[in-house]
C-alpha positions in Angstrom: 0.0 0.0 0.0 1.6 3.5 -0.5 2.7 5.6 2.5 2.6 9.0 2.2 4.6 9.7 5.5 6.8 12.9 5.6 8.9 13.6 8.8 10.7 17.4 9.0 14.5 17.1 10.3 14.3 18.5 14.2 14.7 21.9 14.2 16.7 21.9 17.3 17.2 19.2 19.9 15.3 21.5 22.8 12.4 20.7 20.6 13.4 17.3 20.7 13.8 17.1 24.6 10.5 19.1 24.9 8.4 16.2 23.3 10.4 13.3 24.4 8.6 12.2 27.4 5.1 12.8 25.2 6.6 10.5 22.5 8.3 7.5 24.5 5.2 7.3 26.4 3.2 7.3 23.1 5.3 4.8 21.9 4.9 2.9 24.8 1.1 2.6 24.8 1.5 1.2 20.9 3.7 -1.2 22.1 1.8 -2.9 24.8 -1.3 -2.0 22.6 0.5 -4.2 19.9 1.2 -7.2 22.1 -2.0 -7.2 24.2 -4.3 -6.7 21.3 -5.6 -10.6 20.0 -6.2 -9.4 16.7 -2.5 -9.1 15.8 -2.4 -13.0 16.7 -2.1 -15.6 13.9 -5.8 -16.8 13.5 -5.9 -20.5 12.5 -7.1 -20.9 9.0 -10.7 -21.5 8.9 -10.3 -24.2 6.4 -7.8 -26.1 8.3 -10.3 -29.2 8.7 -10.2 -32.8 7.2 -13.0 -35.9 7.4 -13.2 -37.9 9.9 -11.6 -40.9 8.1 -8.6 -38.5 6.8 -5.3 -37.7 8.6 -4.5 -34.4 8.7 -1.2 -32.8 8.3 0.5 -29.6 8.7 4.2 -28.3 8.4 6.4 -28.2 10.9 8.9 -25.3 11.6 11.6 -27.1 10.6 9.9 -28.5 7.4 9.7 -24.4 6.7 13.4 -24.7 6.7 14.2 -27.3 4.8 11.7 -26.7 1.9 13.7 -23.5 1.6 17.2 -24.7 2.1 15.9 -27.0 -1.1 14.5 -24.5 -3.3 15.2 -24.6 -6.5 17.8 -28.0 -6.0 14.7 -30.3 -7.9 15.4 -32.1 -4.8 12.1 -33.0 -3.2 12.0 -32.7 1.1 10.4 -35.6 3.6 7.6 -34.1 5.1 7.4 -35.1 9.3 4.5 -33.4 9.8 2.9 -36.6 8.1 0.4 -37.4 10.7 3.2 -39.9 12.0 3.5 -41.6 8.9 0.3 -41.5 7.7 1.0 -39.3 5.0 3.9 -39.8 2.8 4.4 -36.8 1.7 7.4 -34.8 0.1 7.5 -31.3 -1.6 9.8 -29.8 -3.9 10.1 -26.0 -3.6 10.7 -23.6 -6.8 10.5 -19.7 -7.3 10.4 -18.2 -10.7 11.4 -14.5 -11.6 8.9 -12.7 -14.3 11.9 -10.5 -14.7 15.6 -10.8 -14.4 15.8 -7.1 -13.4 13.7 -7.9 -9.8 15.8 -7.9 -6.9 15.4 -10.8 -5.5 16.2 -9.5 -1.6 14.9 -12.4 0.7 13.4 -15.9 0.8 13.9 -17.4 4.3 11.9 -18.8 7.4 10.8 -16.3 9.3 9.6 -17.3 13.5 7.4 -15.2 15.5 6.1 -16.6 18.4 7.3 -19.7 18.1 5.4 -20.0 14.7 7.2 -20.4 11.2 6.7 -19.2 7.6 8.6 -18.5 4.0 9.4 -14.9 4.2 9.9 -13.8 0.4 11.3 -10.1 0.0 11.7 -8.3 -3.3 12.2 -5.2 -5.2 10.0 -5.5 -8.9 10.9 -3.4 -11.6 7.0 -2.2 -12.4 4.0 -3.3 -11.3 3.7 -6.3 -13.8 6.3 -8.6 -12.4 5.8 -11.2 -10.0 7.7 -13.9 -8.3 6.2 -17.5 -8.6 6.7 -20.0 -5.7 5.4 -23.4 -6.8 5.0 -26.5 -3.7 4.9 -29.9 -5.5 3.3 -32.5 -3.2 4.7 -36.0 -4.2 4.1 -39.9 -2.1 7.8 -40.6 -0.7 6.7 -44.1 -1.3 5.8 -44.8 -5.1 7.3 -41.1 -6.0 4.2 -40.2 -7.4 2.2 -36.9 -7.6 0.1 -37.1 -4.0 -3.1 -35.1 -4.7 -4.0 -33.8 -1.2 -7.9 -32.5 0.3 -8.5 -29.5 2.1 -5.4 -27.9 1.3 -4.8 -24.6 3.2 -2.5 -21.7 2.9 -2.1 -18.5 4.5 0.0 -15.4 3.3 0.7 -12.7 5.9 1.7 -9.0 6.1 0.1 -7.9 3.2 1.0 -4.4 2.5 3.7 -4.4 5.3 5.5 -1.1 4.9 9.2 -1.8 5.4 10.6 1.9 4.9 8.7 5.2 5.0 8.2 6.1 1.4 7.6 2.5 -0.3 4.7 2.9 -3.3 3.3 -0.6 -3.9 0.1 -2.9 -3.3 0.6 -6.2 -2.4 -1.3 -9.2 -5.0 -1.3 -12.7 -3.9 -2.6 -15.4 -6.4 -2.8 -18.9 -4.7 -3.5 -21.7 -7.3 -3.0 -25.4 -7.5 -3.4 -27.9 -10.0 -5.9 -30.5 -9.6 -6.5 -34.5 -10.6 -7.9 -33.8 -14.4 -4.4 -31.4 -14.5 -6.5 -28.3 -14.6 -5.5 -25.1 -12.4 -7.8 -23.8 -9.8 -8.1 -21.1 -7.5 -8.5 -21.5 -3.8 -11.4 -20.7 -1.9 -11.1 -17.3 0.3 -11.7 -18.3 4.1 -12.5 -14.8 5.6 -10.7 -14.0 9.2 -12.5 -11.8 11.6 -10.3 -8.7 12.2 -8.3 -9.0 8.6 -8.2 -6.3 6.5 -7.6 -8.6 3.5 -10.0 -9.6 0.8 -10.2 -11.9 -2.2 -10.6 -10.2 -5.7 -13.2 -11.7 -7.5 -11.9 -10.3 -10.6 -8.0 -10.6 -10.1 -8.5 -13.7 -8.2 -6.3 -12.8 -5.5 -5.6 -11.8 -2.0 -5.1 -7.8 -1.6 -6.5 -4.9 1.0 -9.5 -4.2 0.5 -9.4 -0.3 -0.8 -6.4 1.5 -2.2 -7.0 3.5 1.0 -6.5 0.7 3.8 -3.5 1.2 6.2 0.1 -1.2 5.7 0.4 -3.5 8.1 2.1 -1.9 11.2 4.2 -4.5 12.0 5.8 -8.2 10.1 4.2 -10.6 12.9 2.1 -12.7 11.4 -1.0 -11.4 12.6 -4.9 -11.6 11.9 -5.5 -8.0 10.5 -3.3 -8.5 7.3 -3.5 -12.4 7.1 -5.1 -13.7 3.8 -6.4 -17.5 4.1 -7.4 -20.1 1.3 -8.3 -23.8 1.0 -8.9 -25.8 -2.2 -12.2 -28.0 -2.7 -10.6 -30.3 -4.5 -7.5 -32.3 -4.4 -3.9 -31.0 -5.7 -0.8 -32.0 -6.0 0.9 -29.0 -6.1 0.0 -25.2 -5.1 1.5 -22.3 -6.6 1.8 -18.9 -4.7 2.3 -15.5 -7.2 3.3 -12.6 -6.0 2.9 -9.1 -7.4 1.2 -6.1 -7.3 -2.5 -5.0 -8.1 -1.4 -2.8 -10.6 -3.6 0.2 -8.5 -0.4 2.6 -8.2 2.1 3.1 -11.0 5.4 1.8 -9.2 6.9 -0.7 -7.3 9.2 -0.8 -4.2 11.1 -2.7 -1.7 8.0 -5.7 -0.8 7.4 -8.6 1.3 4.8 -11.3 2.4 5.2 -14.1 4.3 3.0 -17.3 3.9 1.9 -20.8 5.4 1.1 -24.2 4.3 -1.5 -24.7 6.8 -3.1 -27.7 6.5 -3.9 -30.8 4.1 -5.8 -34.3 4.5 -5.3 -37.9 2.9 -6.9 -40.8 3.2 -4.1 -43.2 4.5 -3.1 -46.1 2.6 -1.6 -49.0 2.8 1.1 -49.9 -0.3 2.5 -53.5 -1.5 4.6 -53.4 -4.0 8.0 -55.6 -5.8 8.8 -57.0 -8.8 8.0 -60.3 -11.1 11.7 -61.0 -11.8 13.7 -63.4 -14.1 15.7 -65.1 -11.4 18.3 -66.6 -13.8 21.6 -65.1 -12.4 21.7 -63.1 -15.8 21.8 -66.3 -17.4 20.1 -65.4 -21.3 18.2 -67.8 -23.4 20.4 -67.9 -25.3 23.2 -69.5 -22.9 20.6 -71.3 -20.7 20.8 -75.5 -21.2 18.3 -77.6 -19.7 20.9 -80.8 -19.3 24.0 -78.9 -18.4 24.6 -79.7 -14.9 28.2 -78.8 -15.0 28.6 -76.5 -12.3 32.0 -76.7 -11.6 33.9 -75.4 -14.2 34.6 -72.1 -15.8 33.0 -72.4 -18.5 29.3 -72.9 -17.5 27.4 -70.2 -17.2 25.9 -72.0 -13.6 29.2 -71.9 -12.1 29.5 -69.7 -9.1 26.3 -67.7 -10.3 25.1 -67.0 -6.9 22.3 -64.8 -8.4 21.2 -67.6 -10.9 17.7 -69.0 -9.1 18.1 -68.1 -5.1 14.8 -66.2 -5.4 16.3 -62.8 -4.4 15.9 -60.4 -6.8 19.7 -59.2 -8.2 19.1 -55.9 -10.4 22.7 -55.2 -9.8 25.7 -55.7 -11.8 27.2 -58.3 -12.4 24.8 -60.9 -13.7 22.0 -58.6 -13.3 18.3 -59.5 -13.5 15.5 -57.8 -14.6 11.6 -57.9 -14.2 9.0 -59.9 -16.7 5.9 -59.3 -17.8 2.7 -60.4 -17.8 2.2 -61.7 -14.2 -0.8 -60.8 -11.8 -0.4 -60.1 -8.3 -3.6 -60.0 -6.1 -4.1 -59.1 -2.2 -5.9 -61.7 -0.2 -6.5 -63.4 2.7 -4.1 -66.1 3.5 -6.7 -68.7 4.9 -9.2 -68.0 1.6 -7.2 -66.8 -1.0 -10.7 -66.3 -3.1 -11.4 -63.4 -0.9 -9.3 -60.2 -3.2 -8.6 -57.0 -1.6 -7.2 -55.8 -4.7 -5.1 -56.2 -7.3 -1.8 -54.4 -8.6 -2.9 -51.2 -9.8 -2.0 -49.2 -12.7 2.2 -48.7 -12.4 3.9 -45.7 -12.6 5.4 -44.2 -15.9 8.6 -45.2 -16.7 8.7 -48.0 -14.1 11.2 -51.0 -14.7 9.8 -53.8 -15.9 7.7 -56.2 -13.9 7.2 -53.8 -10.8 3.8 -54.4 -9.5 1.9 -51.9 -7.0 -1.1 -52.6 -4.7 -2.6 -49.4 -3.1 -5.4 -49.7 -0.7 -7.7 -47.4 2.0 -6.5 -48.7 5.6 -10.0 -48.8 6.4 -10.8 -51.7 4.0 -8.7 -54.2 6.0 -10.4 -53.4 9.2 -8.3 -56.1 11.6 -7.8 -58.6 9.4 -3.8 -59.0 9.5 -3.5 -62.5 7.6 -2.7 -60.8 4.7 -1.0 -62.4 1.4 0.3 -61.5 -2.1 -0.5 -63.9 -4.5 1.2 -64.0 -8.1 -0.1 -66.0 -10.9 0.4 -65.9 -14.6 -1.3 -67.0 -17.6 0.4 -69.0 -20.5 3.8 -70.4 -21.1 6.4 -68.6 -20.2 8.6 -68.4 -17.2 6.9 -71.8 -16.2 9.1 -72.4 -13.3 9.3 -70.7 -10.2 12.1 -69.8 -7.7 9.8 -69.0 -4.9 6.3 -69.4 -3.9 3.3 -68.1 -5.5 2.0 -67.1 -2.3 3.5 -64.3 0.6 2.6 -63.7 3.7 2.9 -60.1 4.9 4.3 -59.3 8.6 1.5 -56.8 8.9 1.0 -54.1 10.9 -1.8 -51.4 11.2 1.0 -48.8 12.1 3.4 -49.5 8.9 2.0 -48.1 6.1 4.5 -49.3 3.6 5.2 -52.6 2.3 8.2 -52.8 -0.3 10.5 -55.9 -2.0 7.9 -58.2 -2.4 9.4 -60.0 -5.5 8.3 -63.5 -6.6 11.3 -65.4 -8.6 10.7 -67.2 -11.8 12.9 -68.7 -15.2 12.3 -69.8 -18.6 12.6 -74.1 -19.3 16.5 -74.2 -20.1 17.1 -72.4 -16.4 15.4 -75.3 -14.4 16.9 -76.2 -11.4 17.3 -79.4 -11.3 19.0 -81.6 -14.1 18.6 -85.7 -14.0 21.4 -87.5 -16.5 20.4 -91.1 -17.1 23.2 -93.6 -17.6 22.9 -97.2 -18.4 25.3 -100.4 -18.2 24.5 -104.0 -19.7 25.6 -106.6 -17.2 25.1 -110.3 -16.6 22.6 -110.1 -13.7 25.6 -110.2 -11.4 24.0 -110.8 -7.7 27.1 -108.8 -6.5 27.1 -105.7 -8.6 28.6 -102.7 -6.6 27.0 -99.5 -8.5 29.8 -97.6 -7.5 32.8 -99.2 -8.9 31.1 -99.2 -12.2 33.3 -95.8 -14.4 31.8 -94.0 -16.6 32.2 -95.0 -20.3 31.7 -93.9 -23.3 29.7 -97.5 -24.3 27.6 -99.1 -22.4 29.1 -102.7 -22.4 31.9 -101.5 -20.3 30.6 -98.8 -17.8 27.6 -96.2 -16.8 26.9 -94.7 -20.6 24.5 -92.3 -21.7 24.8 -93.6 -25.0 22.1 -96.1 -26.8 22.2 -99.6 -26.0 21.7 -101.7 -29.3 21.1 -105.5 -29.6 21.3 -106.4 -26.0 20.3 -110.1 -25.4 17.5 -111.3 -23.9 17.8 -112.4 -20.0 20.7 -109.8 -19.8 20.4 -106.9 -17.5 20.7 -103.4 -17.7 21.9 -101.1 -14.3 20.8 -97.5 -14.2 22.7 -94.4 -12.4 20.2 -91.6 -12.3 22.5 -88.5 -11.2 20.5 -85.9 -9.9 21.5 -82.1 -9.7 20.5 -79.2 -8.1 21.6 -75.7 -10.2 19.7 -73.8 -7.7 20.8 -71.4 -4.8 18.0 -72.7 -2.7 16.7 -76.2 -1.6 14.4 -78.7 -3.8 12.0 -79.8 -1.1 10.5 -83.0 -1.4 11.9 -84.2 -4.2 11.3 -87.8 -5.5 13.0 -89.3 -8.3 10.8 -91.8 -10.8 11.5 -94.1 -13.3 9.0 -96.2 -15.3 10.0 -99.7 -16.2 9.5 -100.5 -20.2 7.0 -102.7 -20.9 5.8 -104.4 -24.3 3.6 -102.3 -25.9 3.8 -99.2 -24.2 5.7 -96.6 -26.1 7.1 -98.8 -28.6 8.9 -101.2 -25.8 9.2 -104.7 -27.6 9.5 -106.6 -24.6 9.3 -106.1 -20.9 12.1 -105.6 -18.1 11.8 -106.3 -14.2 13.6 -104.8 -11.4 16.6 -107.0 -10.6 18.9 -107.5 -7.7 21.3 -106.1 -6.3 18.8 -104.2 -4.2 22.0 -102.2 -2.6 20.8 -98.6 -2.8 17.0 -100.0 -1.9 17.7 -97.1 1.4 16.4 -94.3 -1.0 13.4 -96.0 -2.4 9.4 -95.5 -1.3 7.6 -98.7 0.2 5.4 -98.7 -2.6 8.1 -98.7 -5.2 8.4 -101.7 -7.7 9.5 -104.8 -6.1 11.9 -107.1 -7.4 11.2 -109.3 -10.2 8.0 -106.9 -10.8 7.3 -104.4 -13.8 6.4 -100.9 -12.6 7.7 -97.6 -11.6 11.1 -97.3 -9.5 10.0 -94.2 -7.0 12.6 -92.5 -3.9 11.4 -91.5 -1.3 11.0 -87.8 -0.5 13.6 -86.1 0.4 15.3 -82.3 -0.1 18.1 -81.8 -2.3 20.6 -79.3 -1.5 21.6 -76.3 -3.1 24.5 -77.0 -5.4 24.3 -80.5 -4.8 24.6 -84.0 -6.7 22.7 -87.1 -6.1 22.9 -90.7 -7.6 20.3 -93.3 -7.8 21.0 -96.3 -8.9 19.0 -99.8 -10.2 19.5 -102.9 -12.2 16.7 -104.2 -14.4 16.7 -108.0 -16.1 15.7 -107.2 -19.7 12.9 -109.4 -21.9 12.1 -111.3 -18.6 10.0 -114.9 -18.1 6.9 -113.0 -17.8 7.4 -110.9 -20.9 3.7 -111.1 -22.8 
């Protein structure tokens, strides 16, 4: 507002001493006129109110000082007045200059009364400039734009007179930018004792007449304090300040202002990736049957990221996320009951990253919560770790992150069985172990073709089972069908045949001797990294042949 002050030199300091004890006591009554008075008190913004099933949030005064030690860094600042983590808010701060020629004098944290706001100071060239101070609100935990309700803000000292002399008359424009992207204008909330009114046809916070005092003092208080709040959600406000264009010119200026309030409805977020747990192991160079994992030349030596079911996004032999995987909240105990299903993700997220955002009030107390992943058709058929997890849940933790589920193409399995075969004489003191490995199978353990073996002859088997993996294969059982005539081309039929020397790993119900049938282990875990054998002798186009 302009002042139009004028104060004479003293004419002589008699005159001075003559009025002295008139003045200081004048001065005095303003002073305790000034503290005493409530209407130079901040007055809480009338729109500083959320739902009942809404936490409500407001900065604190040291948030004040790091959104402003942060300004302009793109950096974006943890909120902690987050309704103790209910709100997982950030906010980057940013100022923009209409014109280079303002001086840009201030823009700090100012504290009166134990209370804190952005002080922003400056010096425009004409009455058209403006400084732009824009607050985007952004979820700390998916790094998305948080659109928050009943946001509030508050600019003080409107029209505060710094110097005798200043010519200027304070404009501030408070807009945010809503879900549709469109900007909108906050609703005025009017404080009794203000001085300051909304321009219906500027938009803006000003004094009401070109005629209405400055602001005596830079406290903070009701009679030049300006309040808003926004009917509908934004996720980022944006405070211009200016001039109302009224008077010609433009002086020294300042304002302060407040973010005083802003709801959300708390939410609980489960989120992780679908990943390709093959130790960056590439179609390519993945092998079904290669269970060499022992020298340097297989890729599934010393791969300790290739199928442990931890995610590995990290050089070297880095992972990545697949698609095409569904991940569904649910209750453990019926996993038919959903509580909902990865939402949309995020632009430019990795691959495979799913994201599960829900109202805490859905749950209720149910804490036997689970993510379940599935997938339609034929790719990654395997798994490296369960379809199901259960969540360590609680109603206070808001925030549920690295909930990956493992899986690999065919060639990446796990678990390789090698099948070797030796033709023998029906020894009844074979030892399976002293049998060497050969390229034929008339002389040791072969993986090679038997041809024109003779009837009443027998055939051992060494079925050597390894596990690729970096975690266990739980109840594994090993199985072998018997041939017999007429099933799958078999011209004749073969019998289990003594020696019975490794019969310790077999089931109960596995074929007896001298019977056709399946050879079956029984369960047991295999090791990470580990090797098994099996072995069995079969008598081949047997007395009971048919």
């Amino acid at each position: 507002m302009y002042i139009d002050k004028y104060f004479a030199g003293s004419k002589s300091i008699d005159l001075f001493q003559k009025y002295k004890f008139i003045l200081l006591t004048l001065v005095g009554f303003i002073a305790s006129f000034l503290i005493s008075h409530s209407s130079y008190a901040l007055a809480p913004n009338p729109g500083a109110v959320c739902p009942a099933n809404l936490a409500q949030g407001s900065l604190t005064n040291n948030d004040y000082i790091d959104l402003v030690s942060a300004t302009n860094s793109n950096n974006y600042v943890n909120v902690a007045g987050n309704a103790s983590g209910k709100i997982p808010l950030q906010i980057k701060t940013s100022t923009i200059e209409s014109s280079t020629a303002t001086t840009q004098s201030n823009f700090g944290v100012i504290t009166t009364s134990g209370i804190s706001a952005i002080n922003i100071r400056r010096t425009f060239p004409n009455v058209s400039s403006f400084t732009d101070i824009t607050l985007d609100f952004r979820n700390s935990i998916t790094t998305q734009p948080i659109y928050l309700t009943n946001v509030g803000l508050s600019a003080f000292d409107i029209d505060y007179a710094n110097s005798n002399g200043n010519t200027f008359d304070d404009f501030v424009q408070i807009t945010g930018i809503n879900e549709a992207g469109t900007t909108i204008t906050g609703t005025f909330q009017p404080i009794n004792g203000s001085n300051i009114a909304f321009s219906q046809s500027l938009q803006g916070l000003l004094t009401r007449t070109i005629n209405d005092p400055n602001c005596p003092a830079k406290d903070l208080g009701t009679q030049c304090q300006g309040s808003i709040q926004f009917s509908q959600p934004v996720a980022s406000v944006k405070i211009r300040y200016k001039n109302t264009g009224y008077l010609a010119t433009a002086t020294n200026q300042e304002i302060d202002f407040r973010l005083d309030n802003y709801c959300y409805e708390p939410q609980y977020i489960f989120s992780g990736t679908v990943f390709d747990d093959n130790g960056g192991i590439t179609g390519t160079r993945a092998n079904a049957t290669n269970a060499d994992i022992t020298t340097s030349t297989s890729p599934y030596t010393n791969n300790v990221n290739y199928f442990n079911g931890i995610f590995n996004p990290s050089a070297p032999n880095a992972e990545t996320g697949i698609t095409g995987s569904t991940v569904k909240l649910v209750n453990c105990t019926n996993t038919s009951t959903i509580y909902n299903t990865q939402s949309v993700i995020r632009d430019n997220a990795p691959i495979g990253a799913y994201q599960i955002s829900i109202p805490t009030t859905i749950l209720g107390n149910n804490t036997n919560i689970c993510l379940l992943e599935s997938r339609t058709g034929t790719t990654y058929p395997i798994r490296t770790s369960n379809d199901s997890r259960k969540i360590g849940f609680s109603a206070t933790t808001y925030d549920y992150p690295n909930n990956n589920f493992g899986r690999v193409i065919a060639e990446n399995v796990a678990l390789v069985l090698k099948k070797y075969q030796y033709i023998n004489i029906c020894p009844p003191t074979l030892n399976y172990t002293n049998i060497n490995e050969s390229t034929s199978p008339d002389t040791g353990f072969s993986t090679a073709s038997i041809k024109d073996i003779d009837p009443g002859k027998c055939i051992a088997y060494k079925i050597t089972a390894t596990n690729r993996a970096h975690v266990n294969i739980d109840n594994f059982v090993m199985r072998d069908v018997l041939q017999k005539k007429g099933v799958n081309s078999a011209l004749v039929t073969s019998v289990l045949a003594n020696p019975a020397s490794a019969s310790a790993d077999y089931a109960s119900d596995s074929v007896a001797i001298g019977q056709n049938g399946t050879v079956k282990t029984k369960p047991f875990t295999l090791t990470p990294r580990a090797k098994r054998d099996f072995y069995f002798n079969t008598k081949y186009g047997s007395a009971t042949d048919k």
